[in-house]
C-alpha positions as CSV (number, residue, x, y, z in Angstrom):
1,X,127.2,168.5,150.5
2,X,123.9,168.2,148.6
3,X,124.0,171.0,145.5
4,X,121.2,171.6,143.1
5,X,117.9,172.3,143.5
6,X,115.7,170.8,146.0
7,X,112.5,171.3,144.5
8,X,111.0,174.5,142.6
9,X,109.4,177.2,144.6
10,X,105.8,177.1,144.9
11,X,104.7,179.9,146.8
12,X,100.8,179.8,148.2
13,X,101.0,175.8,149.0
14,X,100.5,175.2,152.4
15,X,100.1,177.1,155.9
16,X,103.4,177.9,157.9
17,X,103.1,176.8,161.5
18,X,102.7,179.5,164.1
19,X,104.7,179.8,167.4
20,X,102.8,181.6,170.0
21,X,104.7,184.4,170.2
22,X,106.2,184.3,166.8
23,X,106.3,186.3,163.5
24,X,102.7,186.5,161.9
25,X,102.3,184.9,159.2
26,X,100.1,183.5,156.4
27,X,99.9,181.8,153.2
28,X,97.7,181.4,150.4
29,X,96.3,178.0,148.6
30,X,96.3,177.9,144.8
31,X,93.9,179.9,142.9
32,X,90.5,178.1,142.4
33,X,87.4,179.6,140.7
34,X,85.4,182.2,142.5
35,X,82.4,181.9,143.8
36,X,80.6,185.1,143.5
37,X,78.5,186.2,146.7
38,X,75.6,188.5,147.0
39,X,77.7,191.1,149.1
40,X,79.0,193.9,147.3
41,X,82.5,194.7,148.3
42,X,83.0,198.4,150.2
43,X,85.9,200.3,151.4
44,X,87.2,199.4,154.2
45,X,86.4,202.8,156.1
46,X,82.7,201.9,155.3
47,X,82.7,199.2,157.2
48,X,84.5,200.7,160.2
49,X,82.1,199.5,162.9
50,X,84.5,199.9,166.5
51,X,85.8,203.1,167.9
52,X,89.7,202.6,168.9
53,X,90.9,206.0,169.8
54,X,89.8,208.5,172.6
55,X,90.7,212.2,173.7
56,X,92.5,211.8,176.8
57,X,90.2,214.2,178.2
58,X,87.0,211.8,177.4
59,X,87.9,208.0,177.4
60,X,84.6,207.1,177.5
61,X,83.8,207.6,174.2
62,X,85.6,204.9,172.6
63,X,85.7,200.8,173.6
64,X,88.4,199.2,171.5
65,X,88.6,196.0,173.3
66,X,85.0,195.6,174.7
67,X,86.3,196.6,178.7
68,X,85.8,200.2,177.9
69,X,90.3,200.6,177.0
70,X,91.2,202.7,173.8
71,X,94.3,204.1,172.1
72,X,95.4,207.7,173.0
73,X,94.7,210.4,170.4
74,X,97.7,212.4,172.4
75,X,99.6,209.1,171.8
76,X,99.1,208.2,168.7
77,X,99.6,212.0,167.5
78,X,103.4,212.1,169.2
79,X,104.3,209.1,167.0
80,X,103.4,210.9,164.1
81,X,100.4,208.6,164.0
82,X,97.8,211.3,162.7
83,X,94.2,211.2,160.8
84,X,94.6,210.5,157.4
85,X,98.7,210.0,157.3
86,X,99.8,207.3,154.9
87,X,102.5,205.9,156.4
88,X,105.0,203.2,155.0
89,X,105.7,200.3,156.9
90,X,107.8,196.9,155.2
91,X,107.5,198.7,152.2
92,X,103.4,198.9,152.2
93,X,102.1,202.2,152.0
94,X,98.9,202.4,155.0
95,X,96.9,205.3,155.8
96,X,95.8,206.0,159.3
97,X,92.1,206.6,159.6
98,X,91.2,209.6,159.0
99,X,89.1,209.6,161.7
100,X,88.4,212.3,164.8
101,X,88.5,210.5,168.3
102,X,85.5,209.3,169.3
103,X,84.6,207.7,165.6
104,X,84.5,204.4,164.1
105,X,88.3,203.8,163.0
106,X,88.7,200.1,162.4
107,X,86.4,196.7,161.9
108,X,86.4,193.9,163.7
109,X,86.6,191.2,161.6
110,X,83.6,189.3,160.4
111,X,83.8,187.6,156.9
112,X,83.2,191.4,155.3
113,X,84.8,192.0,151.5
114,X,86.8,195.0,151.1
115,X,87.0,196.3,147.7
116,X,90.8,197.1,146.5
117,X,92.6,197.0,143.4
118,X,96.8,196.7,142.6
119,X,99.1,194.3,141.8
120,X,101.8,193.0,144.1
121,X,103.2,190.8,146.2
122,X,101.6,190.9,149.4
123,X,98.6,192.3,151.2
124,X,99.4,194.6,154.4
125,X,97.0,194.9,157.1
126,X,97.1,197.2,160.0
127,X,96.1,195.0,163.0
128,X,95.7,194.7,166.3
129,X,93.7,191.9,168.5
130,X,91.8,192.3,171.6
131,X,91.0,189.0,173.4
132,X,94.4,188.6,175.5
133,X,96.0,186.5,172.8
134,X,96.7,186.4,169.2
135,X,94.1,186.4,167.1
136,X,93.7,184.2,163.6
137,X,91.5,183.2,160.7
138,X,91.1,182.5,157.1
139,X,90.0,185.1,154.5
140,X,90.3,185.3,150.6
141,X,91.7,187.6,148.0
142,X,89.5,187.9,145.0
143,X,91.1,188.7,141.5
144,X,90.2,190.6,138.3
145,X,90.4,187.6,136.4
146,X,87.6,185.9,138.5
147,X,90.3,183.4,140.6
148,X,90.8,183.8,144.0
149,X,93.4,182.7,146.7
150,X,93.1,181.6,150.3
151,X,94.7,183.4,153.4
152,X,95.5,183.2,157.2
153,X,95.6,186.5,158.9
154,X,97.0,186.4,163.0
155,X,97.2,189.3,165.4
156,X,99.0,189.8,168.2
157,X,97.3,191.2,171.3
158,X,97.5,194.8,171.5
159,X,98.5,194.9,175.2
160,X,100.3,191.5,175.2
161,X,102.1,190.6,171.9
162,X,105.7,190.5,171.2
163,X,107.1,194.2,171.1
164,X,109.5,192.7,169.1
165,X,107.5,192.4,166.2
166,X,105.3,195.5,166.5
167,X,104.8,198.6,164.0
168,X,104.6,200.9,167.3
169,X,104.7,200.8,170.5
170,X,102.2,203.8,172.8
171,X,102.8,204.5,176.0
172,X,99.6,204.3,177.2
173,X,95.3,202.8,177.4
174,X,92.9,204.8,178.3
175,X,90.2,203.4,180.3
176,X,86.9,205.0,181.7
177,X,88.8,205.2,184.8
178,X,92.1,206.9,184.2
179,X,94.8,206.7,181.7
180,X,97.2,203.0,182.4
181,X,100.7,203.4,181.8
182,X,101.2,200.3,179.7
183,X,102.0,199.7,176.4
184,X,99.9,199.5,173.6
185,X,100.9,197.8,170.2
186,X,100.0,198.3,166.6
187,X,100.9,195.4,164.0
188,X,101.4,195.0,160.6
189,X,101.0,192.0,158.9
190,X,101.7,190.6,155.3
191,X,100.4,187.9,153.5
192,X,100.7,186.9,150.0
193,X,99.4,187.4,147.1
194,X,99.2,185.6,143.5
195,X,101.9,187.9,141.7
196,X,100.8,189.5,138.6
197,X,97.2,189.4,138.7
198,X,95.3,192.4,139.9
199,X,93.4,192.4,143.4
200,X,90.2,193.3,143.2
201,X,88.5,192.1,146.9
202,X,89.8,190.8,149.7
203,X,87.0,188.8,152.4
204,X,88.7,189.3,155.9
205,X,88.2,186.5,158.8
206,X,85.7,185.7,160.5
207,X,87.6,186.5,163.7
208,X,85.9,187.9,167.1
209,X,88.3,190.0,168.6
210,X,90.6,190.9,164.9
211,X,90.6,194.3,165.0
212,X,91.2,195.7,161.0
213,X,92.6,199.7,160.9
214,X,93.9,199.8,157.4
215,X,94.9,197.1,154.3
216,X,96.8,197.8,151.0
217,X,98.2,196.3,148.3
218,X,101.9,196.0,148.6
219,X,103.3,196.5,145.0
220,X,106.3,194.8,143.8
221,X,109.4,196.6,142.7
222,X,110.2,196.4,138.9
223,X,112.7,198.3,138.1
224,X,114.6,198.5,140.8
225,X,117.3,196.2,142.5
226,X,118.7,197.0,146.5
227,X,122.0,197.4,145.8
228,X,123.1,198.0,149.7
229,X,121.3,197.4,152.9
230,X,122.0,197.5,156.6
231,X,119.5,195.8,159.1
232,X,118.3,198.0,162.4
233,X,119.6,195.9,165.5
234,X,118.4,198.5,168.1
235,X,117.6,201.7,169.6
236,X,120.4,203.1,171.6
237,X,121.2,206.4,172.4
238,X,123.1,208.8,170.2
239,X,125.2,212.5,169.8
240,X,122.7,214.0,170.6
241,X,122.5,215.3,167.5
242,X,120.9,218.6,166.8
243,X,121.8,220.7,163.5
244,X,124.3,218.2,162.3
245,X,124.7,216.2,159.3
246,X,125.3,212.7,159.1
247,X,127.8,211.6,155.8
248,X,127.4,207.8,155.9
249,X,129.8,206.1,153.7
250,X,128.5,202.8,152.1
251,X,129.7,199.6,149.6
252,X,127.3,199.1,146.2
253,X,127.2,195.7,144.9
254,X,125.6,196.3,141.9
255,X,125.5,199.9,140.1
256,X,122.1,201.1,138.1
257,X,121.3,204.8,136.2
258,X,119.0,205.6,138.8
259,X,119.4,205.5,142.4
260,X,116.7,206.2,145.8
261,X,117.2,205.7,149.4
262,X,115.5,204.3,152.3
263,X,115.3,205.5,156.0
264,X,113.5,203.6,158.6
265,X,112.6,204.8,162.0
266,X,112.5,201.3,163.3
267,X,111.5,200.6,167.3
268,X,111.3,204.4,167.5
269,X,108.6,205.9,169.7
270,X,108.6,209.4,167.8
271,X,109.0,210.7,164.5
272,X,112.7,212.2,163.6
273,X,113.3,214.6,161.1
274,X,115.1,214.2,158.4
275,X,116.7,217.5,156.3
276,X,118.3,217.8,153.4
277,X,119.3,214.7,151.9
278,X,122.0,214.4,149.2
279,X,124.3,211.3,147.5
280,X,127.7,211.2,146.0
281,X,130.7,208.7,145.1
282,X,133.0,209.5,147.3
283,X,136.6,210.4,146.4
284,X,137.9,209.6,150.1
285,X,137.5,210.0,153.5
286,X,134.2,212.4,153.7
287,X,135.4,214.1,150.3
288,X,132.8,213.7,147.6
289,X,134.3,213.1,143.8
290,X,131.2,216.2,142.6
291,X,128.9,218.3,143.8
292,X,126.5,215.6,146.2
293,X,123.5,215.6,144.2
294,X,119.9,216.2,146.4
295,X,117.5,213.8,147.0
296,X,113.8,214.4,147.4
297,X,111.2,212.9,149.2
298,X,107.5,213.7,147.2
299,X,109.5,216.8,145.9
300,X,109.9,218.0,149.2
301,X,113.7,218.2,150.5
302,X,113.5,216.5,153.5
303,X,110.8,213.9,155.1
304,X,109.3,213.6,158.5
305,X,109.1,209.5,159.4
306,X,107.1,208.4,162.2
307,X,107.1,205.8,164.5
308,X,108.2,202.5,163.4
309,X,107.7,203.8,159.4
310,X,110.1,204.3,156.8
311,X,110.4,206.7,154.1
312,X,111.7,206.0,150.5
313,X,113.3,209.2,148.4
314,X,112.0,209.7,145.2
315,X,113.6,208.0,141.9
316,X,116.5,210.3,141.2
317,X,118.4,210.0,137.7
318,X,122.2,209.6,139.4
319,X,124.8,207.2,138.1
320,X,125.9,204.6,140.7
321,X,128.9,202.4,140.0
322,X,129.0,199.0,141.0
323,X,131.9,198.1,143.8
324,X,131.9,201.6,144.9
325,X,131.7,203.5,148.2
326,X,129.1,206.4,148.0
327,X,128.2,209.0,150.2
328,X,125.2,209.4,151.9
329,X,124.5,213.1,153.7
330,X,121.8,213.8,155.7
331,X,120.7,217.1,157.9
332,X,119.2,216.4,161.3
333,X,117.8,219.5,161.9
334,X,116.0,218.7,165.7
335,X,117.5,217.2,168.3
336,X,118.4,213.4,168.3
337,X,118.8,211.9,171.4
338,X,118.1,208.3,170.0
339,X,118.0,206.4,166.8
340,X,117.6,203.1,165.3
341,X,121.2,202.2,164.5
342,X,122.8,199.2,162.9
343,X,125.7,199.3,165.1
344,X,128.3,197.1,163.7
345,X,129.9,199.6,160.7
346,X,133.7,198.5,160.1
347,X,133.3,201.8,158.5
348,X,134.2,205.3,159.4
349,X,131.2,207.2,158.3
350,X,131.0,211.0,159.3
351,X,129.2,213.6,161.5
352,X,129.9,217.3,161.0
353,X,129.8,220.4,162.9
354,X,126.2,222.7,163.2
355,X,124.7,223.2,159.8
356,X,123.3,222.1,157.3
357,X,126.3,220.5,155.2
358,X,125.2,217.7,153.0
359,X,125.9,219.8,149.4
360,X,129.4,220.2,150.3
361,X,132.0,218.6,148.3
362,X,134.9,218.5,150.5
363,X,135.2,217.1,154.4
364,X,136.5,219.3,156.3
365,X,133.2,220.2,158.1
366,X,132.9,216.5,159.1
367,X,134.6,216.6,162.5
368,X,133.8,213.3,164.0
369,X,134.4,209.9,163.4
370,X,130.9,207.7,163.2
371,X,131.5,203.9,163.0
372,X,127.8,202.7,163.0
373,X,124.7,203.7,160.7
374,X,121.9,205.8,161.6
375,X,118.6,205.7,160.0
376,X,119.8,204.9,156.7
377,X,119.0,201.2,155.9
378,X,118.6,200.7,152.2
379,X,120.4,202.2,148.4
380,X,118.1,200.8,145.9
381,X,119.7,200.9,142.0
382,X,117.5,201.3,138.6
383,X,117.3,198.3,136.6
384,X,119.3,194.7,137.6
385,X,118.0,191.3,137.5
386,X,116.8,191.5,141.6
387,X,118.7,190.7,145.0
388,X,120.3,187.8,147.4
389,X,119.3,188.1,150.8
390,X,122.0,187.4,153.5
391,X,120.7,187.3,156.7
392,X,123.1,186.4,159.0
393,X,124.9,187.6,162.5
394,X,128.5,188.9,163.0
395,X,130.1,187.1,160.8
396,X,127.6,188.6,158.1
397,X,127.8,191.8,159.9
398,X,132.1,192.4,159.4
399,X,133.0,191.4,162.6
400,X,136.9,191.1,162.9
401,X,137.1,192.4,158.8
402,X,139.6,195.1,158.1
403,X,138.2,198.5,158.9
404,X,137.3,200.8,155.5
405,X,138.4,197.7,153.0
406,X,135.5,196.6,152.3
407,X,136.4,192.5,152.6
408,X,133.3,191.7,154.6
409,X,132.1,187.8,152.9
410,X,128.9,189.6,151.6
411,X,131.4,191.6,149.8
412,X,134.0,189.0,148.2
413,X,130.5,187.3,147.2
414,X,129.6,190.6,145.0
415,X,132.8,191.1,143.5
416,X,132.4,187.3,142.7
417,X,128.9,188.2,140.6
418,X,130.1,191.2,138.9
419,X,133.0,189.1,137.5
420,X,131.5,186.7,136.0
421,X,128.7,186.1,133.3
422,X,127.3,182.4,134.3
423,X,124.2,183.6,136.0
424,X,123.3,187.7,136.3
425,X,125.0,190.3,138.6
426,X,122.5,190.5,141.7
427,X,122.7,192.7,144.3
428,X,123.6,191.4,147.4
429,X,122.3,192.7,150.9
430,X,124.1,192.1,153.6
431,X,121.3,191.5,156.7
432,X,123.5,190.9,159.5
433,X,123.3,191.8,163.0
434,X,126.4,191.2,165.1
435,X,125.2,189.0,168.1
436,X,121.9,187.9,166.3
437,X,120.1,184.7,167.1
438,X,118.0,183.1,165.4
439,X,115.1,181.9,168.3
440,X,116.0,184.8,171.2
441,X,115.6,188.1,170.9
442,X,119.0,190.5,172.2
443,X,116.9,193.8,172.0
444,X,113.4,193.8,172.7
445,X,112.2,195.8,170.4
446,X,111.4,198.6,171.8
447,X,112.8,201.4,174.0
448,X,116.3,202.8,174.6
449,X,118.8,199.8,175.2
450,X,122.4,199.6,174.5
451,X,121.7,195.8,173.3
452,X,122.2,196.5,169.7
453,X,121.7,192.6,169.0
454,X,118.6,193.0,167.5
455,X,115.2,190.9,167.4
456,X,115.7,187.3,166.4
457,X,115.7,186.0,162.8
458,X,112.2,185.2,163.3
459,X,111.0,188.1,164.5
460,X,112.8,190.4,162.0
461,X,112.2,188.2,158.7
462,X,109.7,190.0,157.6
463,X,111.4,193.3,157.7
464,X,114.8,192.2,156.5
465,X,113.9,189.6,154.0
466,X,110.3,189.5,152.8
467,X,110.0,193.6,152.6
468,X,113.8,193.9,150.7
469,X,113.6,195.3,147.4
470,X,113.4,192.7,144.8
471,X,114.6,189.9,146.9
472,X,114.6,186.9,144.9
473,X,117.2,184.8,147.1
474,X,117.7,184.3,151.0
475,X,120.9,182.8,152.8
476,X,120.3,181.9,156.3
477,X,123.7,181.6,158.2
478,X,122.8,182.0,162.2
479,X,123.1,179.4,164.9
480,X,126.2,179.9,166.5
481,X,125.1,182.4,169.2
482,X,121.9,180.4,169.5
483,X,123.8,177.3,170.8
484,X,126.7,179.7,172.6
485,X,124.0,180.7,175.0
486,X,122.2,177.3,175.7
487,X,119.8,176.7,172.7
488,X,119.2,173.2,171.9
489,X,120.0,172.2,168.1
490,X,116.2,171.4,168.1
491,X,114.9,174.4,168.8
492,X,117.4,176.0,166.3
493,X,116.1,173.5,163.5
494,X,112.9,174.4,164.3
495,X,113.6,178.5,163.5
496,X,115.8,177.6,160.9
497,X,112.5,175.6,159.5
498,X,110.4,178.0,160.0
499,X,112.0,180.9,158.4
500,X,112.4,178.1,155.1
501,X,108.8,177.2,155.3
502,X,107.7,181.6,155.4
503,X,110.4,182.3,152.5
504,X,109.2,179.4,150.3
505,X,105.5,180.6,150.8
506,X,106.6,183.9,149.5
507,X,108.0,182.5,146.4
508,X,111.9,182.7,147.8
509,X,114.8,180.6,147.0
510,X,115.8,179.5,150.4
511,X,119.3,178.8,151.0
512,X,121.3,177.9,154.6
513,X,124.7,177.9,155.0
514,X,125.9,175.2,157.9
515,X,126.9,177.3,161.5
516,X,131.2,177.0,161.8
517,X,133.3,175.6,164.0
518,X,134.9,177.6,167.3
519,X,136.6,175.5,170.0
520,X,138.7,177.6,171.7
521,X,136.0,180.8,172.4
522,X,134.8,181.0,175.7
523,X,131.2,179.5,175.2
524,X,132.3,177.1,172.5
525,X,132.0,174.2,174.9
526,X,132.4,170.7,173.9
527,X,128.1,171.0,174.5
528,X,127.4,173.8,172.6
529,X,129.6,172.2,169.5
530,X,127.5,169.0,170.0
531,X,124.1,170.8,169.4
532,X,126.1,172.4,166.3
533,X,127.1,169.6,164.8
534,X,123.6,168.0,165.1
535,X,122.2,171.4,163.5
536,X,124.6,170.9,160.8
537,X,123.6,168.0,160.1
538,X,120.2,168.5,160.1
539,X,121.0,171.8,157.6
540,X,123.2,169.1,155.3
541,X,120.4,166.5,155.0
542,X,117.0,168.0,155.6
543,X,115.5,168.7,152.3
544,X,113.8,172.2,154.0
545,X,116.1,174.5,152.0
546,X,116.6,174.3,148.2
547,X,120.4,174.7,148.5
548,X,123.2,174.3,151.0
549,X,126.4,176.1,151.7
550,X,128.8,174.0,153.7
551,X,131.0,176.8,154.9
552,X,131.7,174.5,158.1
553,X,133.5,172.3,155.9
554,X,134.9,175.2,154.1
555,X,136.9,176.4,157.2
556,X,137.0,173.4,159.5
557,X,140.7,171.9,160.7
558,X,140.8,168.7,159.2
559,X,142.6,167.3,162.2
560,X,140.2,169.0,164.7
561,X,136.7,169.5,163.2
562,X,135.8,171.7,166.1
563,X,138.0,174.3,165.2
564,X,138.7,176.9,162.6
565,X,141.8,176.3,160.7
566,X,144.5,178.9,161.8
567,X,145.0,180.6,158.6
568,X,141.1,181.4,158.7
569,X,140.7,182.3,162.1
570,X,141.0,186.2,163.1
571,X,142.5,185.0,166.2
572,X,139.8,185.3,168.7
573,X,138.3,181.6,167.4
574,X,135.1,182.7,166.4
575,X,135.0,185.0,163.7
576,X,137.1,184.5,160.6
577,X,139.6,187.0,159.5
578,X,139.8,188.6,156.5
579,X,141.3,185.1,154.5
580,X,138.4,183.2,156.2
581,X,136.0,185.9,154.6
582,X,137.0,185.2,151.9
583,X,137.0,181.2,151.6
584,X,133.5,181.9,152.4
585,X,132.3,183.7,149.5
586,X,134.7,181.9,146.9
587,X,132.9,178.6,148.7
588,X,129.3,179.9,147.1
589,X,128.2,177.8,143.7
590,X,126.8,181.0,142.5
591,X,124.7,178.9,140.5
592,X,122.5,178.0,143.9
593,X,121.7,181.9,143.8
């Protein structure tokens, strides 16, 4: 197995390749000297010159795509889409026109500079295209300091692109002659950024047919370092819930003096309401060790998030120790029929009877048993050297680990950081989605489905890797469901590529881990292990990744290399138990991290 370092990570070198109904991406060339043009940069609503939006009662008076369709105001308004609303999306902040219906809300791109200022490490635009395909081009991002760096902006089609990857999903276009019930998509797209030095312009395409709403400077996160995160694998329904609290129970990897949480309404077609918001270490079961501390949200005590947004509390001074289980409590005080959800728990967490109960200390009000997690995807910690990135699929996700113990690989591998002094305690972030793949999608990304899956690891990179707070490594270990279901090992080296090639661009280490052995499982045929030992060897040799973890070799039977030894195997072939967990994590060179 190669070990070391590949090469160092150059972010802004060269542009990714796109699959047509992939991710959007872009990436930036290195800095060169500006050249100053005679155009003045302006604010982006000044330069609004296309009307998107329409009262349902007068279509006519807006022509987003050139054929007379528009956006519903009615629409947009039920997803908590309203004039003027900043809304948070992959961790950029992006405020909705603040525009009536009927008035210039977005500009189509044309090679116009946008004045903007910030540091960060990515730019976020609010896109959408309108010529029946994606849409693409170049642009620039001027700097204080006189450099500049190069972009590539694409857009999905806002009545054809991938759901999958959308910001939100409305159920409708207007058009002159009635109101179609098809859906209508709103993206938003990143691209990087030289880190450090202060925005001051940004020259979009010259793109017919690029629509522009809103762009922002994404900042970076000093200061802060995600301690525990759960990835959204779908939208199913749920309860319903109505004036109930939710007490999720969840693992820190690393502890910090301050903590704040993250809730993401994720494939959601309507904003949920979130109440009262507290955090404790527990003591056990849904018994808090104190009084559960309240969390605020721009001072207020609870925070509305809309469609396909997320909400981050507000810094809160409260002490959270590493390798502990916390308490999370939150009041739903409407009705929840459905929720994003990452399904996959091996944790009982808590729902309690009507009220508002998140302030109470012991558990007695928490009546039923919850096993997957609502809503809550991220507890970020103050301070720490940043986070490892583990994106994976069940056998990141627990699957077939001892229920409440906490023995989950992601979680050996933490213990294994905190322990030692060689290189610094990072936070780990577990990103797996039981049943992941990395080319298919399992959900679709949008609507009610009991597929909790999720989108592939292409389609959900952005959002699990590049938007993490403080993600400074990523571990790739997918593949087996790919090649269970008829995948070819190419097409899974060409994902796996792919999602190298976007991390390196954004100044990741990249890291894969090679896919295990599992004769013996119903779709571990002798073909699918062929097309898993090519990808493994592809994974072993290719020099795409700056590190490898050879957890196939880790766990392999000697004797029969297409099966998991027996003392590693949880007995259904496919997942390892908690020993095989384990060899895992103790397998890591922590110094590849």
């Amino acid at each position: 197995m190669r070990r070391g370092v590949r090469r160092s990570v150059v972010a802004f070198a060269l542009f990714a390749a796109l699959t047509p109904a992939g991710p959007v991406r872009a990436v930036t060339s290195e800095p060169t000297v500006t050249v100053r043009s005679g155009v003045e940069p302006q604010p982006l609503e000044r330069l609004f010159d296309n009307i998107a939006v329409s009262d349902d009662a007068r279509p006519g008076e807006a022509d987003f795509d050139g054929a007379g369709a528009s956006l519903s105001a009615r629409d947009l308004t039920a997803a908590g889409w309203t004039p003027g609303r900043t809304l948070t999306v992959q961790r950029a902040p992006l405020t909705w026109p603040r525009r009536a219906p009927g008035e210039p809300d977005n500009v189509r791109a044309a090679g116009q500079s946008v004045r903007m200022t910030g540091r960060g490490d990515a730019l976020a635009f609010l896109v959408a295209g309108t010529t029946g395909t994606e849409v693409s081009g170049a642009g620039t991002v001027s700097y204080a300091n006189g450099t500049t760096s190069s972009y590539r902006l694409t857009a999905p089609d806002w009545r054809t692109g991938p759901l999958a990857t959308k910001a939100v999903a409305l159920p409708h276009v207007n058009t002159p002659g009635g109101q179609l019930a098809v859906r209508a998509r709103l993206y938003v797209v990143t691209v990087p950024v030289v880190r450090g030095r202060r925005v001051a312009s940004v020259r979009l395409p010259d793109a017919p047919g690029l629509h522009v709403f809103a762009v922002s400077v994404r900042a970076t996160t000093p200061g802060w370092t995600g301690s525990w995160a759960a990835a959204t694998g779908g939208y199913p329904a749920v309860g319903p819930w109505s004036d109930r609290t939710l007490r999720l129970v969840v693992h820190s990897s690393v502890g910090g003096p301050r903590v704040r949480l993250r809730f993401d309404n994720t494939f959601a077609s309507a904003p949920v309401r979130i109440g009262s918001v507290t955090v404790a270490v527990r003591a056990a079961g849904a018994a808090a060790r104190d009084v559960p501390v309240a969390v605020a949200f721009r001072g207020a005590a609870g925070v509305e998030v809309a469609a396909g947004a997320q909400a981050f509390s507000d810094p809160l001074d409260f002490e959270v120790p590493a390798d502990s289980s916390l308490l999370v409590s939150f009041h739903l005080p409407g009705t929840v029929a459905a929720a994003p959800v990452h399904r996959l728990g091996v944790q009982r967490s808590y729902v309690s009877e009507p009220g508002d109960h998140a302030a109470d200390v012991a558990g007695t009000a928490y009546t039923t048993v919850l096993t997957s997690r609502p809503l809550l995807t991220g507890v970020d910690v103050g301070g720490g050297p940043g986070s490892v990135v583990l994106l994976g699929d069940s056998i990141t996700d627990w699957e077939k680990s001892t229920v409440d113990a906490d023995r989950r690989w992601p979680d050996v591998l933490a213990d294994r950081l905190l322990a030692q002094d060689e290189v610094p305690h990072y936070g780990v972030l577990n990103q797996g989605i039981s049943a992941n793949r990395v080319v298919t999608d399992r959900y679709p990304g949008d609507g009610v489905s009991s597929d909790t899956g999720g989108v592939s690891a292409l389609h959900r990179f952005d959002r699990d890797v590049l938007a993490q707070t403080s993600a400074r490594t990523a571990v790739v270990f997918q593949g087996v469901n790919d090649v269970r279901w008829g995948a070819s090992a190419d097409e899974v080296i060409a994902g796996l590529r792919e999602l190298a090639d976007r991390g390196h661009v954004r100044g990741l280490r990249m890291l894969a881990a090679t896919i295990l052995p599992c004769e013996g499982e119903a779709r571990c045929t002798a073909a699918a292990d062929a097309e898993r030992v090519r990808v493994n060897a592809w994974i072993r040799d290719s020099d795409a990744f700056d590190g490898v973890l050879d957890f196939d070799a880790v766990v392999r039977d000697p004797d029969h290399p297409a099966r998991m030894l027996p003392a590693y195997d949880s007995g259904d072939h496919l997942h390892p138990g908690d020993a095989g967990l384990a060899a895992l994590a103790g397998a890591v060179d922590l110094t590849l991290l």
